[in-house]
TORKOL-4160 file (C-alpha; in steps of 0.2 Angstrom, whole numbers, padded with zeros to 4 digits, m for minus):
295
<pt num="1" X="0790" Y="0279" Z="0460"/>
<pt num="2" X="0774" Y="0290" Z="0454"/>
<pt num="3" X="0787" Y="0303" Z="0448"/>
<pt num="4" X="0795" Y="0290" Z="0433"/>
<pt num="5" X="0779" Y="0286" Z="0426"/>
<pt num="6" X="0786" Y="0284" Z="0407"/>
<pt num="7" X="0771" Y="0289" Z="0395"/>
<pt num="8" X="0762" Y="0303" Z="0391"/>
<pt num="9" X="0746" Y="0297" Z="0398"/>
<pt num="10" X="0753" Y="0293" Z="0416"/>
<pt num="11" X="0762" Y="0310" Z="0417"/>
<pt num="12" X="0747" Y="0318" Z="0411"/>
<pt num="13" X="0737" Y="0311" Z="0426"/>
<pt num="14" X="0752" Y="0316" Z="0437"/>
<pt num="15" X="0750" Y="0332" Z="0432"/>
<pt num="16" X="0732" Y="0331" Z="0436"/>
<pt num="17" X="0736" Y="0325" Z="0454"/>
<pt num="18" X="0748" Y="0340" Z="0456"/>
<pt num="19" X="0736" Y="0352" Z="0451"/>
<pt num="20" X="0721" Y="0345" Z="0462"/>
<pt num="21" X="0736" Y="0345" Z="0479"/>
<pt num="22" X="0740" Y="0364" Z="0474"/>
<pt num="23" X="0718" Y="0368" Z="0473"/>
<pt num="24" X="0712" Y="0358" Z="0486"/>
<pt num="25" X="0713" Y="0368" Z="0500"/>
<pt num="26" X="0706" Y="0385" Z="0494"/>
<pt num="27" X="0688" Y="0377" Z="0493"/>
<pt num="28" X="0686" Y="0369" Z="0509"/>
<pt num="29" X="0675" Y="0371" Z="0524"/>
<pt num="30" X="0682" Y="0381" Z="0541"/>
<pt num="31" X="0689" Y="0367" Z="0553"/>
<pt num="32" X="0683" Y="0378" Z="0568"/>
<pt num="33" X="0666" Y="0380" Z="0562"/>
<pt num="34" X="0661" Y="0361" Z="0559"/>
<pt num="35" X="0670" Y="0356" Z="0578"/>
<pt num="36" X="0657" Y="0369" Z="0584"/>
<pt num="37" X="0644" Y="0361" Z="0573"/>
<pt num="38" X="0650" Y="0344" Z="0579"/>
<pt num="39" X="0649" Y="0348" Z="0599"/>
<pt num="40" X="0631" Y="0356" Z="0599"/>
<pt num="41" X="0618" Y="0349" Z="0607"/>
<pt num="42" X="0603" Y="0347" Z="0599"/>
<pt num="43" X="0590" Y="0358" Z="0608"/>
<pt num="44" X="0580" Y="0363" Z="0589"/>
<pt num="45" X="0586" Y="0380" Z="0588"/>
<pt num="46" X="0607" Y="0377" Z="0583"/>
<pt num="47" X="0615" Y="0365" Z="0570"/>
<pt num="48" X="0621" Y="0349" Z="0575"/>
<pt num="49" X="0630" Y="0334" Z="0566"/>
<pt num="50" X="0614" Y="0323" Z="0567"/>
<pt num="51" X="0604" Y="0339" Z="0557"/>
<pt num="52" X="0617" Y="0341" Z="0544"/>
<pt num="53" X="0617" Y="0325" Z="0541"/>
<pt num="54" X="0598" Y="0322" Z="0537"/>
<pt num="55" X="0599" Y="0336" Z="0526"/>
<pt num="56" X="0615" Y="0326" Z="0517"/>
<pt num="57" X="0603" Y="0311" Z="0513"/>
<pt num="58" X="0591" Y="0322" Z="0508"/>
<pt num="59" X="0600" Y="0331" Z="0494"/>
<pt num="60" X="0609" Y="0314" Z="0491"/>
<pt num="61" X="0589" Y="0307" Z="0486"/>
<pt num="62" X="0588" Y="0323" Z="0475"/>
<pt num="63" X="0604" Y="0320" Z="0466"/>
<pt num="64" X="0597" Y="0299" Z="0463"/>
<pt num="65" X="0581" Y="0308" Z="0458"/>
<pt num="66" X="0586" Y="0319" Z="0446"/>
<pt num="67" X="0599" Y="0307" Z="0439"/>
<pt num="68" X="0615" Y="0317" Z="0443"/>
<pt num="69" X="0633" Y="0308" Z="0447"/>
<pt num="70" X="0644" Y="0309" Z="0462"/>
<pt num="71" X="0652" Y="0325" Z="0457"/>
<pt num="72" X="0635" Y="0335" Z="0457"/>
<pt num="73" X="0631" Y="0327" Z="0475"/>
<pt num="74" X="0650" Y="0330" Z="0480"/>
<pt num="75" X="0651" Y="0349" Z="0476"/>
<pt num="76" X="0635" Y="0350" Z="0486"/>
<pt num="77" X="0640" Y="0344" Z="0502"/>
<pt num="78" X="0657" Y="0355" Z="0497"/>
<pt num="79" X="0643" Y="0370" Z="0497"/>
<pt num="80" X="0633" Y="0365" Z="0513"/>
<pt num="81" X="0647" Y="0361" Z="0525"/>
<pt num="82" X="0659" Y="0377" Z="0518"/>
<pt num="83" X="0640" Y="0387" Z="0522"/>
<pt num="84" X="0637" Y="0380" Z="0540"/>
<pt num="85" X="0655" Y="0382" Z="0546"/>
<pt num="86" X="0656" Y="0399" Z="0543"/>
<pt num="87" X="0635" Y="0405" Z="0547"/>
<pt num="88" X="0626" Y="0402" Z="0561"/>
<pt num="89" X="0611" Y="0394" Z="0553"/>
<pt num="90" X="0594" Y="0389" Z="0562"/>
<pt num="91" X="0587" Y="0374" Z="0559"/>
<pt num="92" X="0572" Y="0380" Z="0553"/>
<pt num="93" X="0582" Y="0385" Z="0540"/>
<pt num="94" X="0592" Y="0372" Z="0532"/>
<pt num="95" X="0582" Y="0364" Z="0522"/>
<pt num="96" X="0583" Y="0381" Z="0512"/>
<pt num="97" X="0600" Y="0381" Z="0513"/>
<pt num="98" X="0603" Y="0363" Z="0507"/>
<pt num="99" X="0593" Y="0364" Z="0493"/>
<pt num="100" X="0602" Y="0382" Z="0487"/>
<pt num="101" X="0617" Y="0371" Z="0489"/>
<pt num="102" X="0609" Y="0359" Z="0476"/>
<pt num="103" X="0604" Y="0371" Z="0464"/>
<pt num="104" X="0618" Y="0379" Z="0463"/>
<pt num="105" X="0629" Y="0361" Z="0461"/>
<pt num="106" X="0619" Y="0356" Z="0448"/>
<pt num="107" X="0620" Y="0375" Z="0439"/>
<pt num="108" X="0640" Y="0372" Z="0441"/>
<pt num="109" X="0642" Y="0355" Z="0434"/>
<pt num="110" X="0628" Y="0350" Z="0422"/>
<pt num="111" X="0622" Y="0359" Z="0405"/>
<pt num="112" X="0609" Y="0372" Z="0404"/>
<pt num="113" X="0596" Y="0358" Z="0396"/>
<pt num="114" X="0598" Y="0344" Z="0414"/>
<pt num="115" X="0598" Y="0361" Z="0426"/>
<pt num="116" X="0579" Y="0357" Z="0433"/>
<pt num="117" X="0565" Y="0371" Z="0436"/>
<pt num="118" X="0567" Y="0381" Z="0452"/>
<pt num="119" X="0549" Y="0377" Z="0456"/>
<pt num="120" X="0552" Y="0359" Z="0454"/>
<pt num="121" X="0564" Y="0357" Z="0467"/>
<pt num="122" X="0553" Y="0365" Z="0479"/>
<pt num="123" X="0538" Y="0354" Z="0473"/>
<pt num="124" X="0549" Y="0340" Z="0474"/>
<pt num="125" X="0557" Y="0343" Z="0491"/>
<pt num="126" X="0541" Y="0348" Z="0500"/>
<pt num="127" X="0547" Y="0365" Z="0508"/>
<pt num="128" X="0535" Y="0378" Z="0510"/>
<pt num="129" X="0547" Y="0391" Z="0506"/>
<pt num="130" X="0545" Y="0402" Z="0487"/>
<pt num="131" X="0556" Y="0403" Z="0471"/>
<pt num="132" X="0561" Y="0422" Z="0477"/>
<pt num="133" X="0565" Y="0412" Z="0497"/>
<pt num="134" X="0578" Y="0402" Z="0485"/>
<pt num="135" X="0583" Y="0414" Z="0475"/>
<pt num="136" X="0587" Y="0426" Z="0488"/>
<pt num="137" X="0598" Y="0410" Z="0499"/>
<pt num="138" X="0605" Y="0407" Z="0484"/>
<pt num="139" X="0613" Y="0425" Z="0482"/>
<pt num="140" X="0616" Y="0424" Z="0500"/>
<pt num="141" X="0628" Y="0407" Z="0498"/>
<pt num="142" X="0637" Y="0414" Z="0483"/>
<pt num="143" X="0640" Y="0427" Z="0494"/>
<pt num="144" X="0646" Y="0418" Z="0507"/>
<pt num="145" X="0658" Y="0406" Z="0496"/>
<pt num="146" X="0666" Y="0422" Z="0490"/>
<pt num="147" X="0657" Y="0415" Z="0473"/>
<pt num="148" X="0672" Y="0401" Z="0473"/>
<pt num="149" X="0659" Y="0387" Z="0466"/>
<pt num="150" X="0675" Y="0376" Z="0455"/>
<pt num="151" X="0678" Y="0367" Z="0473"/>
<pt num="152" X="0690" Y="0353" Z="0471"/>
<pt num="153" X="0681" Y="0338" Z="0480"/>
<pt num="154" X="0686" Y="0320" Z="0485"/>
<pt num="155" X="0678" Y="0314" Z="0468"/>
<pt num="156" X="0690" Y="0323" Z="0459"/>
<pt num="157" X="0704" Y="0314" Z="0469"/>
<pt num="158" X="0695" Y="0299" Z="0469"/>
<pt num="159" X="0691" Y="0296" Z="0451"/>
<pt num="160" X="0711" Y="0300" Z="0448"/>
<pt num="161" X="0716" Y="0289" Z="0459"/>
<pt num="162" X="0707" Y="0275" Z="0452"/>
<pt num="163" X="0713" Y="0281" Z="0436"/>
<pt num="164" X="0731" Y="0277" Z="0441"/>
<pt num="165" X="0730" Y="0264" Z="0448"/>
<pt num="166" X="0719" Y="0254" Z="0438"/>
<pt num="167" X="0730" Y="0258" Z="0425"/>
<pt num="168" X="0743" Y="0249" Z="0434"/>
<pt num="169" X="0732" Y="0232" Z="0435"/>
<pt num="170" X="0732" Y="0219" Z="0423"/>
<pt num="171" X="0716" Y="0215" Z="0413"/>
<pt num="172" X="0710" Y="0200" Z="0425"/>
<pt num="173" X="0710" Y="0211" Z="0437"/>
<pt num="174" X="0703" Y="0229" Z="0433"/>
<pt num="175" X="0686" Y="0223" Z="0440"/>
<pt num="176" X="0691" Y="0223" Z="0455"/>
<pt num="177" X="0695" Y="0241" Z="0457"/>
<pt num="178" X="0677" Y="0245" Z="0454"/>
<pt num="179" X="0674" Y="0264" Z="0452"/>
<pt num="180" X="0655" Y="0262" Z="0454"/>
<pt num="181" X="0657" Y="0255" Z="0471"/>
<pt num="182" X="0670" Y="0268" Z="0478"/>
<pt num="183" X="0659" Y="0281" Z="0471"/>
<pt num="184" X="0645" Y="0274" Z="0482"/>
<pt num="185" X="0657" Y="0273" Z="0497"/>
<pt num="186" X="0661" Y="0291" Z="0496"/>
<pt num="187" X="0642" Y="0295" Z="0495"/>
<pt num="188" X="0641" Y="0285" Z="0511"/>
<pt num="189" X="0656" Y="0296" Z="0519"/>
<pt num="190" X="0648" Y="0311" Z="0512"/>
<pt num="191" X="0632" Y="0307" Z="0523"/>
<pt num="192" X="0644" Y="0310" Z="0541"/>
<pt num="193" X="0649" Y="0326" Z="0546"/>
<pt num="194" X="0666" Y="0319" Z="0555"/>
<pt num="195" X="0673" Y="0315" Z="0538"/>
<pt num="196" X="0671" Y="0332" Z="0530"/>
<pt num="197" X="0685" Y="0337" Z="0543"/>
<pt num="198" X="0696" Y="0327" Z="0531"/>
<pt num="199" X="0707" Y="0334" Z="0518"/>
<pt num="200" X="0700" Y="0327" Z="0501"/>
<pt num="201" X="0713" Y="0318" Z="0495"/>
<pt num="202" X="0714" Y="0310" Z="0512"/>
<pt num="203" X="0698" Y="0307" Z="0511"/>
<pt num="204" X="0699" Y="0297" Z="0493"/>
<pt num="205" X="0715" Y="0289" Z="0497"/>
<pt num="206" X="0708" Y="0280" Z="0514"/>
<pt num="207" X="0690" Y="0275" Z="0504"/>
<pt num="208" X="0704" Y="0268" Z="0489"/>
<pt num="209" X="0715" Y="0260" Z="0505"/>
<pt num="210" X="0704" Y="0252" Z="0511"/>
<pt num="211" X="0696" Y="0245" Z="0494"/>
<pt num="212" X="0715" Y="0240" Z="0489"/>
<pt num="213" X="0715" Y="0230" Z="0509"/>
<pt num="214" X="0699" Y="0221" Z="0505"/>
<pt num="215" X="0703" Y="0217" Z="0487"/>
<pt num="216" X="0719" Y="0210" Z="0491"/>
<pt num="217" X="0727" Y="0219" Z="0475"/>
<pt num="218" X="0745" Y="0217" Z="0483"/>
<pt num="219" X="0752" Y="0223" Z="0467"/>
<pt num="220" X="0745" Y="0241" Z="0471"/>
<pt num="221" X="0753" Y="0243" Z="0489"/>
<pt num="222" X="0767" Y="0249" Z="0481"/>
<pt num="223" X="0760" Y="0261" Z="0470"/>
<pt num="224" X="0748" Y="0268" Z="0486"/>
<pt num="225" X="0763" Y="0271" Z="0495"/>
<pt num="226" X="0769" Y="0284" Z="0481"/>
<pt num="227" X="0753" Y="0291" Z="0481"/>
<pt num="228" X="0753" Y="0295" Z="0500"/>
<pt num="229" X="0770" Y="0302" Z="0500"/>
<pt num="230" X="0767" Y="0311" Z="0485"/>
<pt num="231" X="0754" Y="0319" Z="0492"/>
<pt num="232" X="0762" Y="0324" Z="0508"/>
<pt num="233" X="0749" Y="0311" Z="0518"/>
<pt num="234" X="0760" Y="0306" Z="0533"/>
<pt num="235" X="0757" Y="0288" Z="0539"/>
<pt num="236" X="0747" Y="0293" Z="0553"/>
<pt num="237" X="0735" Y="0303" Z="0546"/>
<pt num="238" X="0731" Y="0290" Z="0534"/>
<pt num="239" X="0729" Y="0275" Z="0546"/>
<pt num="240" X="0717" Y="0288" Z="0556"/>
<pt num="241" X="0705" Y="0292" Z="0543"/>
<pt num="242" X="0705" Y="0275" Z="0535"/>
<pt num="243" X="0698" Y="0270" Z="0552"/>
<pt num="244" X="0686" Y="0282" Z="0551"/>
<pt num="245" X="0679" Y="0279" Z="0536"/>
<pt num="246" X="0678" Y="0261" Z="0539"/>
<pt num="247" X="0668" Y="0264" Z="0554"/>
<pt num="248" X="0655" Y="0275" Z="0542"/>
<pt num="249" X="0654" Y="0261" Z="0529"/>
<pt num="250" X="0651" Y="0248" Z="0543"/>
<pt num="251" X="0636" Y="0258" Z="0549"/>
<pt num="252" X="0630" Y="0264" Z="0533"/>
<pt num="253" X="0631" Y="0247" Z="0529"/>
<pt num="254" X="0620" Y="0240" Z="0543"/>
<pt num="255" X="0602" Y="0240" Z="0544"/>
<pt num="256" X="0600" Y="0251" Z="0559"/>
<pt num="257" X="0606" Y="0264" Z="0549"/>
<pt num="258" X="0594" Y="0277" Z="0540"/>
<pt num="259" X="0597" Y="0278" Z="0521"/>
<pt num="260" X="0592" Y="0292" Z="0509"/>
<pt num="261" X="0571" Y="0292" Z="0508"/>
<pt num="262" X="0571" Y="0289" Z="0488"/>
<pt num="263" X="0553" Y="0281" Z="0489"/>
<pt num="264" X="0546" Y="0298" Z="0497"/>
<pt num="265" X="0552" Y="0305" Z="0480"/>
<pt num="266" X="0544" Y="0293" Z="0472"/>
<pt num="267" X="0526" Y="0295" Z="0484"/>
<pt num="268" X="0528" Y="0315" Z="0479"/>
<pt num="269" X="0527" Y="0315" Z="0459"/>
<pt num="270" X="0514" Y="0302" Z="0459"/>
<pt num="271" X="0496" Y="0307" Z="0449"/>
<pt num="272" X="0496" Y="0325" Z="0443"/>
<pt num="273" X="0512" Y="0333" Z="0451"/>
<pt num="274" X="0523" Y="0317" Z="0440"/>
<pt num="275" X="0514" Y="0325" Z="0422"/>
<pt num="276" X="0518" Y="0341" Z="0427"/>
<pt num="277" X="0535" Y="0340" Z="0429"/>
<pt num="278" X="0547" Y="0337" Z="0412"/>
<pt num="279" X="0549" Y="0320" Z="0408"/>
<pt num="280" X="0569" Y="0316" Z="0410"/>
<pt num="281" X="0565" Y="0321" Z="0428"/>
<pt num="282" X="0557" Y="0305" Z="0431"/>
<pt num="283" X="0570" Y="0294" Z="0435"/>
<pt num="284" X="0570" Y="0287" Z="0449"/>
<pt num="285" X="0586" Y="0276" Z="0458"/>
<pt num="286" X="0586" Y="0265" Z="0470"/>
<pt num="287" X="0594" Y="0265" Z="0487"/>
<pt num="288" X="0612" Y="0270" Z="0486"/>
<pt num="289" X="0618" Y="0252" Z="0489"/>
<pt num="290" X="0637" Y="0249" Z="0489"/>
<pt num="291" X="0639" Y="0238" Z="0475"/>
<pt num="292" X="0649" Y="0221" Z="0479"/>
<pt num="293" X="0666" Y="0217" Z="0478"/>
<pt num="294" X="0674" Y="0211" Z="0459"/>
<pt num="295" X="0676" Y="0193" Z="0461"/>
């Protein structure tokens, strides 16, 4: 079916999807290395899930800060988890580390004007470590990506995804396919190390799968169903991770889980340390709710 779209527009996007299948896999992070991430115990001196994951929030509450969208906060997480499954980082170092992974992000995806300053950041994120302490990690993480920083993510995949098959609504119901709210699901799945064992197009089609489920958009089953087999997800794999991810947006979703500390943000650039930065840095977001279903 996805192969006899009939305009321009709709094989362009099919070309798009083509494209992001051939690229996604050069760009992704060593399954090995985040099994053995995900089996340590955490006795302070090796990374564990439960560390890389703070350290997730954390840059998530820097991306809110500083105003940047999914794809800055995507590529990021791309850079960290590529980083920790092939290095054997202490903890003591990984708040360098994440925040090197930020920086660099934001370099790759924003203009020169939004890119903030270096001592900034580290005022901002609290670290004791210098410009030249970020500098240096910096050069070690390109480094260490083999200096690939155009990472295809599942925020690529999702937000074409959603561009097919909201194309494929009517106009009733386009707002029920909210781009918005999947962006804040993938955030939330972003924020558990077990999903970054996930192929990102599996990952954007179960967040979309499960969104097309709770919507009830029985017009787009079909249309998923291309998708899937277009993009060689067998049936299996797909049920599998849309468990997954249902399980991390239940929890996420619950109050016993720990969200992204955006008001410590706020409690840092408070007084004299808020005039000192530039002004379009001050903007603060809220908590990164997952906005409510279209009704």
């Amino acid at each position: 079916m996805i192969e006899t779209f009939a305009t321009s527009e709709a094989q362009e996007l099919l070309h798009q999807l083509n494209v992001l299948l051939e690229q996604e896999l050069r760009c992704q992070p060593k399954f090995s290395g985040l099994r053995i991430i995900e089996s340590a115990h955490d006795n302070g001196l090796r990374m564990t899930a439960r560390l890389r994951d703070f350290e997730v929030k954390d840059l998530l509450s820097l991306t809110q800060f500083f105003g940047f969208g999914t794809e800055t906060f995507s590529l990021a997480v791309n850079f960290l988890d590529r980083f920790l499954s092939k290095m054997k980082v202490q903890p003591k170092h990984l708040g360098c580390v994440g925040l090197s992974c930020f920086y660099l992000a934001v370099k790759v995806t924003q203009e020169e004007r939004n890119v903030p300053l270096a001592t900034d950041l580290i005022r901002i994120s609290q670290y004791q470590f210098t410009i030249s302490d970020l500098m240096r990690m910096e050069a070690i993480l390109l480094e260490k990506l083999c200096r690939k920083v155009k990472a295809t993510t599942a925020f690529h995949f999702l937000q074409l995804f959603h561009s097919i098959l909201h194309s494929s609504l009517s106009c009733e119901r386009k707002s029920h396919l909210n781009l918005e709210r999947l962006e804040a699901q993938l955030k939330a799945c972003h924020c558990r190390l077990v999903l970054s064992k996930a192929r990102p197009s599996v990952l954007a089609l179960s967040i979309m799968a499960l969104e097309v489920e709770e919507e009830k958009l029985l017009e787009l089953v079909e249309m998923m169903e291309s998708l899937r087999t277009h993009s060689k997800i067998s049936g299996r794999e797909l049920s599998l991770w849309k468990e997954l991810v249902s399980k991390c947006l239940s929890e996420y979703s619950s109050s016993k889980c720990s969200k992204p500390n955006v008001q410590k943000l706020k409690w840092i650039v408070s007084g004299r340390t808020a005039r000192q930065l530039k002004h379009s840095y001050y903007r603060i977001a809220h908590l990164p709710t997952i906005p409510e279903s279209g009704l």
